[in-house]
C-alpha positions in Angstrom: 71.9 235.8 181.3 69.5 236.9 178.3 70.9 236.5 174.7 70.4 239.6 172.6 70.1 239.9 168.6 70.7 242.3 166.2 67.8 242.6 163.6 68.9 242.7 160.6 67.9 244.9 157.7 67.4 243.4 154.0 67.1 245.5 150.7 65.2 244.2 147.8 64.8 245.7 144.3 61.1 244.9 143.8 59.3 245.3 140.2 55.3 245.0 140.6 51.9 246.5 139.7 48.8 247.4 140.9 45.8 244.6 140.2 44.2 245.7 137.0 46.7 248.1 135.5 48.6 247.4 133.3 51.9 249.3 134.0 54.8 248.0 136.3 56.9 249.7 138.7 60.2 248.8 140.4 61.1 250.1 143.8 63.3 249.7 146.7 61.9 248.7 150.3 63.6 247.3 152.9 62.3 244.4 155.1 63.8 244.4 158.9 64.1 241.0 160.6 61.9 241.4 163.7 59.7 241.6 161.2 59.7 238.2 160.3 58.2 235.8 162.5 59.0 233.1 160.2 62.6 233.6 158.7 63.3 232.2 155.0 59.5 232.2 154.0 59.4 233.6 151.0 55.4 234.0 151.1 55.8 236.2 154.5 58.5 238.2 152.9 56.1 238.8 150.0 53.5 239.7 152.0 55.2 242.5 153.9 56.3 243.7 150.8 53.2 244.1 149.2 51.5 245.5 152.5 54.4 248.3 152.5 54.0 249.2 148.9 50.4 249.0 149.2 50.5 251.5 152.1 53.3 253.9 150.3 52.2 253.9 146.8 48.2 253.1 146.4 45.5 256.1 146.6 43.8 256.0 149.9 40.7 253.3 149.9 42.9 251.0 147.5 46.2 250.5 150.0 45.3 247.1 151.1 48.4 244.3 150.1 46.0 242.3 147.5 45.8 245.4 145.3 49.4 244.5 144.6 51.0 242.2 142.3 54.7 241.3 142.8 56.5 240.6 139.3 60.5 240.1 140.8 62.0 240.8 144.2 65.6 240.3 143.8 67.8 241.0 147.1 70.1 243.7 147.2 73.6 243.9 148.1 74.0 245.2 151.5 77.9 244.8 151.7 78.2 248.8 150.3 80.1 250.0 153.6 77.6 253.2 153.0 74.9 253.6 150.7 75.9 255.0 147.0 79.5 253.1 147.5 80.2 250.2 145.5 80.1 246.7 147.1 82.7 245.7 149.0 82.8 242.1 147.2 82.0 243.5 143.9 85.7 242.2 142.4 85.0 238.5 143.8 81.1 238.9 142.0 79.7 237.1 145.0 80.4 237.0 148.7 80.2 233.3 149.5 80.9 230.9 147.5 81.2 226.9 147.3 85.0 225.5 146.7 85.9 221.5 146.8 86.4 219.8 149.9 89.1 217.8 151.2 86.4 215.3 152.1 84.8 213.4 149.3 81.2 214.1 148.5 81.6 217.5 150.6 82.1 221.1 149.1 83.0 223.9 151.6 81.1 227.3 151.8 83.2 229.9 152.4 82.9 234.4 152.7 85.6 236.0 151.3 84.9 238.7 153.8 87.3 236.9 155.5 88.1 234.4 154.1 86.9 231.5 155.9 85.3 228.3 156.3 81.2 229.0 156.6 80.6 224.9 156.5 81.5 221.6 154.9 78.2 220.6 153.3 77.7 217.5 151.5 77.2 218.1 147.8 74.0 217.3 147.1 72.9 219.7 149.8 75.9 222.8 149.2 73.6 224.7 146.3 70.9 225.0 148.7 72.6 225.3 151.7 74.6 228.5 149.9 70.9 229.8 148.9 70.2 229.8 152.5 73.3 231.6 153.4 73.0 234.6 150.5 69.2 234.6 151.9 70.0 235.9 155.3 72.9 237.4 154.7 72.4 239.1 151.2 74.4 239.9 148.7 73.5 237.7 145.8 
């Protein structure tokens, strides 16, 4: 039986500049999973990134990824049920979120999607554990 998997697509709001000039620009691209052979590197991420807005927005001769300098990716909410719409957890301010645990030293993750349980993570590994989870599944 083979296991099949959903790529999943990413939005970022990213604010950069072409080496040697002096004037920023922010755009939107969107990064697709299968794309990355190494999920949660930020380096890779960065480097697609700068190869796509090197091919989309640099003159032809100069479209090569180091002509670009990234100033601030910031993920994108992708809970919008369609683009333009307002997120769907925009009155909670964040989709997942870290509550107290009934366990000491443990604070649970939770999506209020649905309201549940996403993991009981011990505290001094919940902040970066709920990085991870906003990571790959967005909404920041």
């Amino acid at each position: 039986m083979s296991e099949t998997t959903t790529s999943l697509l990413t939005s970022y709001r990213v604010t950069w500049e072409q080496r040697g000039i002096d004037k920023s620009h922010t755009e939107t691209c969107i990064v697709d999973s299968d794309d990355m052979t190494r999920p949660g590197d930020r380096e890779q991420l960065n480097g697609l990134l700068r190869k796509m807005l090197a091919i989309r927005h640099l003159p032809i001769g100069q479209g090569v990824p180091d002509n670009i300098v990234l100033q601030d990716v910031v993920p994108i909410c992708n809970c919008a049920p369609f683009p333009g719409e307002d997120c769907a957890f925009a009155e909670h301010g964040d989709r997942f979120y870290l509550t107290a645990s009934t366990q000491p030293g443990y604070e649970v993750i939770r999506d209020h999607h649905r309201e549940q349980v996403l993991g009981n993570v011990h505290n001094t590994l919940s902040v970066d554990f709920l990085t991870l989870v906003r990571e790959r599944y967005s909404h920041q």
